[in-house]
SEDO-599087 format. One record per atom (N, C-alpha, C, CB): z, y, x. Coordinates in pm, whole numbers, padded with zeros to 5 digits, always signed. Glycine has a CB too. Example, Ala and Ser with C-alpha at 12.3 -4.5 7.8 and 13.67 -1.06 7.14 Angstrom:
residues 2
+00780-00569+01319
+00780-00450+01230
+00780-00330+01320
+00905-00447+01131
+00708-00225+01285
+00714-00106+01367
+00787+00003+01290
+00572-00060+01408
***
This chain:
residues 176
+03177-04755+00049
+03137-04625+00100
+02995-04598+00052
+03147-04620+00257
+02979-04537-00063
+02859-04494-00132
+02843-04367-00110
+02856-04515-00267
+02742-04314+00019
+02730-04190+00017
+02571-04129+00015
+02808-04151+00128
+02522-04273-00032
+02366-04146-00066
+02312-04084-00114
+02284-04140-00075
+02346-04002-00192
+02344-03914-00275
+02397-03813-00186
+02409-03944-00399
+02516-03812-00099
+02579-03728-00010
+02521-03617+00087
+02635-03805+00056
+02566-03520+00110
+02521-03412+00194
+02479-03490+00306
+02628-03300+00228
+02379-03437+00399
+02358-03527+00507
+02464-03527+00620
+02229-03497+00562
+02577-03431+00632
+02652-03409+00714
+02780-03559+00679
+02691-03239+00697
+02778-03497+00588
+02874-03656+00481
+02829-03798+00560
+02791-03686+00258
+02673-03772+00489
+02642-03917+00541
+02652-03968+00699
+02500-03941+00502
+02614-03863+00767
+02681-03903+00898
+02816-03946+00916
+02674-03806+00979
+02910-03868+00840
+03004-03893+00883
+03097-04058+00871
+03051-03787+00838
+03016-04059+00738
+03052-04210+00691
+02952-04291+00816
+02995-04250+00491
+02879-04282+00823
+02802-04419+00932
+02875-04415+01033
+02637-04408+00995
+02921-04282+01116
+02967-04246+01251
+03109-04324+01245
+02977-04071+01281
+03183-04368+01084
+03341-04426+01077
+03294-04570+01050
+03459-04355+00938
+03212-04571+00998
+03163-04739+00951
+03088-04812+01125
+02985-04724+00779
+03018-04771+01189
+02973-04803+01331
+03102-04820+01384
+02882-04691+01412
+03163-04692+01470
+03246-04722+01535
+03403-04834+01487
+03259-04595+01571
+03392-04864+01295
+03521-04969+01301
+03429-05057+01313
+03639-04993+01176
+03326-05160+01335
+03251-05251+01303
+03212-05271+01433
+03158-05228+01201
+03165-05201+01517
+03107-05215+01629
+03173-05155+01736
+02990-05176+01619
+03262-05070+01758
+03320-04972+01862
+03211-04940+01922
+03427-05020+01963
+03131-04854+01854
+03006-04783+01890
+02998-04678+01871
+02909-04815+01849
+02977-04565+01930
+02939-04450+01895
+02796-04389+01869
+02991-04395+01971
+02753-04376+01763
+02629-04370+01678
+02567-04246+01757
+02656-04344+01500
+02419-04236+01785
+02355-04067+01801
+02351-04012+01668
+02185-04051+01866
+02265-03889+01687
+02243-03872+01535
+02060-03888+01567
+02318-03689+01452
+02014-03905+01386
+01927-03984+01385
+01864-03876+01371
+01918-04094+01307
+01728-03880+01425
+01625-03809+01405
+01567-03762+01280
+01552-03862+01458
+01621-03847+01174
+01562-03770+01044
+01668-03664+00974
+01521-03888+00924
+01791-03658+01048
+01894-03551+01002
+01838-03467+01043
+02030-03544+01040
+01792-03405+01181
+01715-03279+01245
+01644-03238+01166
+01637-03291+01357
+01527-03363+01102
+01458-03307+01022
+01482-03282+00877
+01370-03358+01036
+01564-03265+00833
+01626-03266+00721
+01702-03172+00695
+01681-03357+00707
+01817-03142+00828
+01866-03014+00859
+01844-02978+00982
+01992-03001+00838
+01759-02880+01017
+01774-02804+01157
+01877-02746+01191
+01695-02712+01177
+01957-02679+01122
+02064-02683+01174
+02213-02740+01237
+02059-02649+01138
+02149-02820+01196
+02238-02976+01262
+02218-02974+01438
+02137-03165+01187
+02150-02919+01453
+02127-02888+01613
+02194-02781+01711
+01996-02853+01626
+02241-02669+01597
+02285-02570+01649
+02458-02627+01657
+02237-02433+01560
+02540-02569+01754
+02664-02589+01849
+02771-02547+01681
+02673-02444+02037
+02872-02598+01639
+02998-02517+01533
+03111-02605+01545
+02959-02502+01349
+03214-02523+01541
+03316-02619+01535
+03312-02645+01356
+03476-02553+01611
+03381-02778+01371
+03401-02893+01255
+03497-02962+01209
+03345-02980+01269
+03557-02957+01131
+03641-03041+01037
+03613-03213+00989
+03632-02958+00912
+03674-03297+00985
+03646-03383+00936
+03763-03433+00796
+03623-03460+01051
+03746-03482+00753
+03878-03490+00631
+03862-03576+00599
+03903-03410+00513
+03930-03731+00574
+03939-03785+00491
+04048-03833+00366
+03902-03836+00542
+04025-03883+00267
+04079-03845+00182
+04080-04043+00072
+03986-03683+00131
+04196-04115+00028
+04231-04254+00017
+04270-04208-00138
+04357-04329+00136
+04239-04232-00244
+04283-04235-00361
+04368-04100-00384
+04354-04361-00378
+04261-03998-00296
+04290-03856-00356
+04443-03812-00265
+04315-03868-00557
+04463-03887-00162
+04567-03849-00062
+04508-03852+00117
+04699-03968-00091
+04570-03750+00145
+04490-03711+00281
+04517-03854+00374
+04564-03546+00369
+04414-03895+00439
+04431-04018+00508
+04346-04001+00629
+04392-04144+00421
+04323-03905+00714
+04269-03803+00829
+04220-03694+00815
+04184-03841+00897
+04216-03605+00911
+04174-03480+00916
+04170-03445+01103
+04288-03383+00811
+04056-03445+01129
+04056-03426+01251
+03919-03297+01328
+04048-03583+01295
+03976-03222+01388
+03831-03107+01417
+03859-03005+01514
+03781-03010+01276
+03728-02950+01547
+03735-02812+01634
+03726-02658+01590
+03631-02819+01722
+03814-02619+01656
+03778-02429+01575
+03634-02399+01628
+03908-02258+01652
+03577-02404+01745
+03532-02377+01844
+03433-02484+01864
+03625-02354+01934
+03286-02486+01902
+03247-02611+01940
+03268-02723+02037
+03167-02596+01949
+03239-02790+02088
+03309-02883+02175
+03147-02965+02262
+03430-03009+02056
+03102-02988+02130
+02945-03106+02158
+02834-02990+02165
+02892-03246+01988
+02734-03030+02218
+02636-02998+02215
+02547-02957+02088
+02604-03073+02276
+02569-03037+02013
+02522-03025+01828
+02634-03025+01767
+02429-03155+01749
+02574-03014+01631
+02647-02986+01500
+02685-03126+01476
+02557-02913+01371
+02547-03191+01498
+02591-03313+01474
+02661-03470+01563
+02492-03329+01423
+02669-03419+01681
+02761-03500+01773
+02899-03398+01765
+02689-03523+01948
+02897-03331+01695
+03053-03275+01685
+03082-03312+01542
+03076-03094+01713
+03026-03380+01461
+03061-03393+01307
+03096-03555+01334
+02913-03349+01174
+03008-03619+01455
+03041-03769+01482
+03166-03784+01547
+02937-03839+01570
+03223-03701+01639
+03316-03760+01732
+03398-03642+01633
+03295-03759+01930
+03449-03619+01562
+03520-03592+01446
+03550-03665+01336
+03479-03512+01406
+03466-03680+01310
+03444-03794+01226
+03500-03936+01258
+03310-03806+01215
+03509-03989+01406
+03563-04123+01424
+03701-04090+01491
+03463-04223+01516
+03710-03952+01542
+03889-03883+01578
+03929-03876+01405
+03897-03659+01684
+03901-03867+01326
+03957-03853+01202
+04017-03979+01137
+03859-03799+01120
+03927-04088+01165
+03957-04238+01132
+04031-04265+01187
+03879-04333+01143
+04027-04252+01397
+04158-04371+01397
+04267-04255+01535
+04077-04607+01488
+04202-04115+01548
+04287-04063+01615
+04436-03936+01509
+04174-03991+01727
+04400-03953+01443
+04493-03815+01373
+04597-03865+01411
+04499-03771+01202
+04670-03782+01452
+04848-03859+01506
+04939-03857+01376
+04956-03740+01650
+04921-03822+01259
+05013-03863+01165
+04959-03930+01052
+05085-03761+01124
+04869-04044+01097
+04835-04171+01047
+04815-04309+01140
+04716-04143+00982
+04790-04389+01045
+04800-04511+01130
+04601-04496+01129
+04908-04686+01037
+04551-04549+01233
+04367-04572+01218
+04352-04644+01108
+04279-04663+01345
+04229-04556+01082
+04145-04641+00906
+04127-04829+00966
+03885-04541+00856
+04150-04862+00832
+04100-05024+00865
+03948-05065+00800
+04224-05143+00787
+03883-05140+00858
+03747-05140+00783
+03751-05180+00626
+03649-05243+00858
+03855-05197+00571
+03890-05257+00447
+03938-05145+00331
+04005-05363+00478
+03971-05059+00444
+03912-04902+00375
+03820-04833+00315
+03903-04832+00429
+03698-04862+00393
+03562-04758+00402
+03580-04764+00233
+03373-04829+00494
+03525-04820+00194
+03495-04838+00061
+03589-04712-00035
+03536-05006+00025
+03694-04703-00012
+03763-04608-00080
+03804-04480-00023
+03861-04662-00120
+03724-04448+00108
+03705-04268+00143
+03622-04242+00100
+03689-04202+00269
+03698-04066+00061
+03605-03943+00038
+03602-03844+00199
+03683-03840-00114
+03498-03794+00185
+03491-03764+00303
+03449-03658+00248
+03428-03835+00402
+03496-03545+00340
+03465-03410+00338
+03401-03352+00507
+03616-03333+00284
+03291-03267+00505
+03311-03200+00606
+03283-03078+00611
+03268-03244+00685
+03382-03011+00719
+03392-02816+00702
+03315-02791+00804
+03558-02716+00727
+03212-02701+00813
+03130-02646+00913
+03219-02493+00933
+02951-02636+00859
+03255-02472+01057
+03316-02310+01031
+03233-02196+01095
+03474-02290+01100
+03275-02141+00997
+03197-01993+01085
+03297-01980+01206
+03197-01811+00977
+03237-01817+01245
+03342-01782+01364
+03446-01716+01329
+03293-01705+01469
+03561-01740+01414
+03674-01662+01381
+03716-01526+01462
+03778-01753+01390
+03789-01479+01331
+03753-01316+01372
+03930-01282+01362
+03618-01200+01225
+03983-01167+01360
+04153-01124+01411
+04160-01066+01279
+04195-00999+01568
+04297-01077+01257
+04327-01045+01132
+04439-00924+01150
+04374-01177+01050
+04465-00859+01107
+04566-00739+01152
+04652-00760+01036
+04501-00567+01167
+04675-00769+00872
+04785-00797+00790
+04732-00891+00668
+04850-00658+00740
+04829-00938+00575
+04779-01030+00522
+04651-00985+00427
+04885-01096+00461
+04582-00839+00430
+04545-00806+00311
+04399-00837+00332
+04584-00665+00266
+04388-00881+00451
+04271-00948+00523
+04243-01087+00505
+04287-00935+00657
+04334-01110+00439
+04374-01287+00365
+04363-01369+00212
+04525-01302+00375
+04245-01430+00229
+04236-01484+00073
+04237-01661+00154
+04045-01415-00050
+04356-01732+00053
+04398-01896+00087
+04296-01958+00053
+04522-01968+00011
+04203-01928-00050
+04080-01985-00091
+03942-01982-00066
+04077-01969-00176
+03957-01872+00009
+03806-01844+00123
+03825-01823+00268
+03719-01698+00087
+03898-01828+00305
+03949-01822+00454
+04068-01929+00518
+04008-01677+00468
+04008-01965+00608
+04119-02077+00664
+04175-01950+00746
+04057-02243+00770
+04311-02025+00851
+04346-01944+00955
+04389-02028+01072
+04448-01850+00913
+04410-01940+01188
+04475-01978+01320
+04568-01911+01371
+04399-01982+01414
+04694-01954+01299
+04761-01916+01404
+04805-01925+01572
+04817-01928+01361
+04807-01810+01633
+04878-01867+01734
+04987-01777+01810
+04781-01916+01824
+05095-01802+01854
+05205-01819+01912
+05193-01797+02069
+05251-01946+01872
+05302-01791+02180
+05280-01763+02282
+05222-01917+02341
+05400-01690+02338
+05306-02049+02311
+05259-02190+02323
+05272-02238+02205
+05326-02276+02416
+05208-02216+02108
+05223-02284+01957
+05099-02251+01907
+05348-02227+01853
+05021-02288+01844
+04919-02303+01781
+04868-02321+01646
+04894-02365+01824
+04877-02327+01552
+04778-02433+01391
+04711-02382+01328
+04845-02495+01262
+04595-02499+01277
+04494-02427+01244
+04501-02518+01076
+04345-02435+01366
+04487-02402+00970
+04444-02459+00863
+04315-02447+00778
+04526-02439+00803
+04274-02504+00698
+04111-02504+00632
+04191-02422+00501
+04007-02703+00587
+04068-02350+00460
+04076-02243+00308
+04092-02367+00221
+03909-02126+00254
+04135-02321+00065
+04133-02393-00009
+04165-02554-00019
+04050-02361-00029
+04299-02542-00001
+04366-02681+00045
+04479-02714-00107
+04476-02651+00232
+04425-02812-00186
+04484-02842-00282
+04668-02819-00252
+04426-02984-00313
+04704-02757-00339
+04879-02750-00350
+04895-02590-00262
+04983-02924-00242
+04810-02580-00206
+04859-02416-00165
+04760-02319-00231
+04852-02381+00017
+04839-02226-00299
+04830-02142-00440
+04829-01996-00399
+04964-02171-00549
+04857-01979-00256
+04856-01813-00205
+04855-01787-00083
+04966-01732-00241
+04827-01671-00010
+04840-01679+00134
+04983-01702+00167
+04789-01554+00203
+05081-01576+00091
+05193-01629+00112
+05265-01781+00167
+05220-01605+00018
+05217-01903+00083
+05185-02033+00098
+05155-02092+00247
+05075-02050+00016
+05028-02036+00244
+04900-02058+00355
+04953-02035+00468
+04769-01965+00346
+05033-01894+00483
+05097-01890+00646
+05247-01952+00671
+05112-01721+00698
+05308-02001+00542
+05425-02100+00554
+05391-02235+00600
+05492-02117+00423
+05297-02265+00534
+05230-02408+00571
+05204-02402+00699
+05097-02447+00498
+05152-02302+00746
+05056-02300+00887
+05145-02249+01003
+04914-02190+00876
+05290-02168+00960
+05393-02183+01053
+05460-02309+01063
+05482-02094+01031
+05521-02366+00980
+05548-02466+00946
+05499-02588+01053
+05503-02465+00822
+05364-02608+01051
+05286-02721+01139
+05302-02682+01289
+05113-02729+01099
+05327-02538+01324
+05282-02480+01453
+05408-02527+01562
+05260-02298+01437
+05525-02544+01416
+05688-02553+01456
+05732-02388+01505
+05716-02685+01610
+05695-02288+01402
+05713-02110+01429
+05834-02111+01323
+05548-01978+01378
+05922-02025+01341
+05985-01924+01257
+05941-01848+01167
+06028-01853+01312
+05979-01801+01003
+05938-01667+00928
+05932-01555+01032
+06049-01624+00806
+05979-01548+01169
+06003-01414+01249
+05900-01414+01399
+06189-01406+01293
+05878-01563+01435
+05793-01558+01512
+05732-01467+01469
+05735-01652+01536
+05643-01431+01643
+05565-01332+01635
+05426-01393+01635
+05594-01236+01738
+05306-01412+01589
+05156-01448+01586
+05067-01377+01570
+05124-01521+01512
+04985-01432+01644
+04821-01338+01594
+04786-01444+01487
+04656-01319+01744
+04646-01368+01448
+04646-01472+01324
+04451-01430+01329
+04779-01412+01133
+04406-01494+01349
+04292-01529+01288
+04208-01557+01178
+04285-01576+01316
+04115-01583+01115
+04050-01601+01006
+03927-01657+00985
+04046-01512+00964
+03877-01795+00936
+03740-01798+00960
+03678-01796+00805
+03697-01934+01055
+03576-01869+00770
+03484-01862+00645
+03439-02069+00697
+03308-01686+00660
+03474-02133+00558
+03377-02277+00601
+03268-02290+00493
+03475-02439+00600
+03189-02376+00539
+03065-02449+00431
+03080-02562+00425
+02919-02443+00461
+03164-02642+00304
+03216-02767+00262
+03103-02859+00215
+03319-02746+00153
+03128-02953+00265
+03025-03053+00241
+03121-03170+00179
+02934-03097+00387
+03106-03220+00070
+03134-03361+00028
+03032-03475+00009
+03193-03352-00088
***
């Protein structure tokens, strides 16, 4: 896990997965991220992603904030990504070494009225359903159109082509 060179959000995220498999610790964030990014202080929901020889191997996050900071919501994302995503088994420390780690900072999400309000490559979405829900990130390798984007994202929610949904839209700032 070589991430210094890495965005500082990155680099948290790798210490926050490397602490908690090594120690079952949950890391603060360090005082020189604040100073480094001030905005690391302010409240966003967050994405975490990881990624094993270029195949998704977690993805775990909030639309909405959850933590107090940017950056205790990029940590407890960051270690829900390692060993909570329910359609993986938890990272093993014999891993670290071969994640890429991504993280999505999102803007806010705003209502979408038809798809023409929809680009797959700059806008994630949310659907939701009367009890159904999913949320996907913009620009997700293998999906090529919105068309795509809201199959995929019915698809996960367990919706119909006919369900009825609202649909949401946000904007992220990707960090690798």
């Amino acid at each position: 896990m070589l991430f210094d060179t890495a965005h500082p959000l990155v680099r948290l995220a790798a210490e926050a997965i490397a602490t908690f498999l090594s120690e079952q610790r949950v890391i603060e964030p360090p005082d020189a991220l604040f100073a480094e990014m001030p905005d690391a202080r302010v409240p966003a929901g967050v994405f975490v992603c990881l990624k094993r020889q270029g195949e998704l191997r977690g993805c775990v996050g909030t639309t909405e904030p959850v933590q107090v900071t940017l950056a205790v919501e990029v940590i407890q994302n960051a270690i829900g990504s390692a060993t909570r995503d329910p359609r993986f088994p938890p990272i093993e420390r014999s891993e670290l070494d071969e994640l890429e780690i991504s993280v999505d900072v999102l803007g806010p999400a705003e209502p979408v009225l038809d798809f023409s309000g929809l680009d797959h490559r700059r806008y994630g979405i949310i659907l939701q359903s009367t009890n159904r829900h999913s949320v996907l990130l913009p620009d997700i390798e293998g999906i090529n159109s919105v068309a795509e984007q809201m199959e995929v994202a019915r698809k996960k929610a367990g919706l119909g082509v006919n369900d009825p949904v609202e649909i949401r839209r946000f904007e992220v700032k990707r960090y690798k």
